[in-house]
N, C-alpha and C positions, 0 to 999 in steps of 0.2 A: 391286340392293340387297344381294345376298349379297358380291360385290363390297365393297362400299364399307363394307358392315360388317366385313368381313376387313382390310380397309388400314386401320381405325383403332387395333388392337391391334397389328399391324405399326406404324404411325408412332410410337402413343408406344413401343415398345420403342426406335425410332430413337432418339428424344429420350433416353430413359433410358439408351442405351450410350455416346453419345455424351457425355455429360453424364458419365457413370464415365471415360470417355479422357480429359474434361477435369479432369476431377479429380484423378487415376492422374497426368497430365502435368505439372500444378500443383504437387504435392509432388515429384515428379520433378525436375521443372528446377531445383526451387527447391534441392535438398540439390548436384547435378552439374551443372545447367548445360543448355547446348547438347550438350554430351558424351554425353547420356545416350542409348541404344537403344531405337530404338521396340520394341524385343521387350520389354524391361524397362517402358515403360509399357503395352502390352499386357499383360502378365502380370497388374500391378498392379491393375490398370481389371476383372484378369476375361475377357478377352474376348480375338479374335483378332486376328493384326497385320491379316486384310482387315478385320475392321471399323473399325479406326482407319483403313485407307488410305480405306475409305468415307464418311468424317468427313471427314478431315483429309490432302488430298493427298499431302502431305511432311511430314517433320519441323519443317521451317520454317515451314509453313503453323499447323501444332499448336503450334511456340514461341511462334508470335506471337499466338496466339489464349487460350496460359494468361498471358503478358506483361500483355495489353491488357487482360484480367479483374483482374490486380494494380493495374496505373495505375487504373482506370475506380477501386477502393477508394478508393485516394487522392485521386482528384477531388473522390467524394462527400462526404471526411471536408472538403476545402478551400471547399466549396460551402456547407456547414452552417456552416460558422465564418464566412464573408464579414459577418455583422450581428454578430458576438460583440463585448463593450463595450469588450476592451481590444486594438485591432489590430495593437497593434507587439507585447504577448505572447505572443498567436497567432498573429502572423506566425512568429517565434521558434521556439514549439514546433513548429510545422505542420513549418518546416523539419528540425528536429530530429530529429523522429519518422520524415519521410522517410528519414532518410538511416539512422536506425537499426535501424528494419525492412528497407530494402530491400537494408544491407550484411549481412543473415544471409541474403538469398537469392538465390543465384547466378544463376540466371534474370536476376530483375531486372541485377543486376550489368553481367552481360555483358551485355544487351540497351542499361543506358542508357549503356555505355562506347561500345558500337559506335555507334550514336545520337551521342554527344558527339564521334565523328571522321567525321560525316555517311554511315557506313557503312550505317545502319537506322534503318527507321521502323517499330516492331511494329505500328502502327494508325496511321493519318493521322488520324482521327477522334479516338481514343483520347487522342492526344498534345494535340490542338488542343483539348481541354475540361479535360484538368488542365494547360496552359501558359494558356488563360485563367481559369481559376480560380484559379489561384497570383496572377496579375496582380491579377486583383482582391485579395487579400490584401496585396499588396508595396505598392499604390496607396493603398491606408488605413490601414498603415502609415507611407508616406511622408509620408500626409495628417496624420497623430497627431505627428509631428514625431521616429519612433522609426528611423525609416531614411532612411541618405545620401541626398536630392531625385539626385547625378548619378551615382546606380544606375540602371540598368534589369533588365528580365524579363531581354533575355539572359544579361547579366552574373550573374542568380542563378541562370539553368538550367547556364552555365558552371559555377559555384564549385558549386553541387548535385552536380552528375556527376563533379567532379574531389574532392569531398568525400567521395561517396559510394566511392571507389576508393580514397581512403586507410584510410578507416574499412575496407572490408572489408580492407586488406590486413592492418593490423593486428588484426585479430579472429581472421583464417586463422594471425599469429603468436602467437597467445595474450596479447595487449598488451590492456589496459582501451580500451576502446570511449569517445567521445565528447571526446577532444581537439582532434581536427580539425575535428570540428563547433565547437567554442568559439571556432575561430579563427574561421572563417568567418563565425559569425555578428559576431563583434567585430568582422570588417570591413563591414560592412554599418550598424552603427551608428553616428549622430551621436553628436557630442562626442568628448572624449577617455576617457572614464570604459569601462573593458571588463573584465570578466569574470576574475577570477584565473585562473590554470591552478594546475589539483592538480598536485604535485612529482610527476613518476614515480618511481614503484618502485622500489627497488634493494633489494640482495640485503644480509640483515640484518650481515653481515663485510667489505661491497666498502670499497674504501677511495676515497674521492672528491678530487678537485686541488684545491690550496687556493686559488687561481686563480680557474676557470670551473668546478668544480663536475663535471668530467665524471671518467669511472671513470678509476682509476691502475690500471696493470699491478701484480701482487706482484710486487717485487722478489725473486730468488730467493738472494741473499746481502745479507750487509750491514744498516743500517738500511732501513726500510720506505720505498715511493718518497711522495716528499711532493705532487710534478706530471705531470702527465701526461702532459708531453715538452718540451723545451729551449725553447717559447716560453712558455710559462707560467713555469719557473725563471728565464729570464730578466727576466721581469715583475718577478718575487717581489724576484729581485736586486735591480733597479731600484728596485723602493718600496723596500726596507731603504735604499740608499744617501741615498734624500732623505731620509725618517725621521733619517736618522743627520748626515744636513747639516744638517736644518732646527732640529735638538735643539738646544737652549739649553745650554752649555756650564755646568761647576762654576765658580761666583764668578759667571756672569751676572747681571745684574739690581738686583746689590749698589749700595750707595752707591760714590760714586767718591771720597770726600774730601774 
């Protein structure tokens, strides 16, 4: 009896250190990655690096265990929405939302990159209940008439992963977030009708080609450059010369007599 009432304060301590490792690890991974030192989530957690190797074998073992705690979130939120009234909006933002939470945390990142080139599986479990729960959402969607019928699940866990990697990189360069998602989702939708993109940014003096639109270099003598290199000037040339062929000459049009 003295026994067994002594291993009950010992277990839940178990539970509770363990539970700070995975927490400690969770913020961890999410700001560095795979990168980060288990001394560093040790530290964080409180506690020593044995009891995290008490927990959690390897590092790997602990990546995959704060990973599968992030995915299993996103299950639930996909699981709650499967009855919501409007399927292809929800479908939409569900996706949306993925890819803009999970490109601020690097954990995620690297985990569903290495995943996307069949390198990892954080949880076999894990993965198999939010890849059938998305399906259900992509399905009732499909069913509402708001996405392409010869999409499948693959093709959207593809363009997820490969979305999700632009989006963080552009975040990592301090670029506005959520253009890549706009494509992505515009290909996934029926019809022709898709989604404006906001103009990028440019800097309030750049001087832009009268062309395509893209930056000109400053000319550092002379008049200000007007194109942004000899294919575009050439264009420009071009339209003037029909403009100037196609113009109706002085006395055109007049009576003849």
């Amino acid at each position: 009896m003295v026994t067994s009432g002594a291993s009950a304060p010992a277990r839940a301590d178990a539970r509770r250190n363990r539970e700070l490792v995975l927490q400690a690890a969770r913020s961890a991974f999410e700001e560095q990655g795979l990168g980060v030192p288990l001394g560093e989530i040790a530290r964080r957690a409180g506690v020593g690096a044995g009891t995290v190797y008490r927990h959690f074998p390897s590092k790997d073992a602990l990546f995959r265990a704060a990973v599968a705690d992030r995915v299993r979130l996103f299950t639930d939120t996909a699981r709650d929405l499967a009855d919501a009234a409007d399927p292809v909006a929800v479908f939409f933002r569900f996706l949306a939302s993925v890819v803009r939470l999970a490109s601020r945390n690097k954990a995620l990142c690297d985990a569903l990159e290495a995943a996307g080139e069949g390198g990892y599986q954080p949880s076999p479990q894990a993965e198999r209940d939010f890849t059938e729960a998305l399906g259900v959402l992509l399905v009732r969607a499909q069913q509402a008439g708001g996405v392409r019928k010869d999409v499948g699940l693959d093709d959207v866990l593809a363009l997820l992963v490969g979305c999700l990697s632009m989006e963080q990189r552009r975040v990592s360069s301090g670029a506005s977030q959520g253009r890549m998602t706009t494509l992505m989702c515009d290909g996934l939708r029926v019809g022709k009708g898709v989604t404006k993109l906001p103009r990028p940014a440019h800097g309030r003096n750049e001087t832009r080609c009268e062309v395509c639109g893209g930056p000109v270099s400053s000319a550092r003598t002379g008049r200000p450059a007007r194109f942004c290199g000899g294919a575009c000037r050439q264009k420009a040339h071009r339209a003037r010369a029909r403009a100037a062929h196609t113009a109706p000459t002085r006395g055109e049009g007049g009576s003849r007599g």
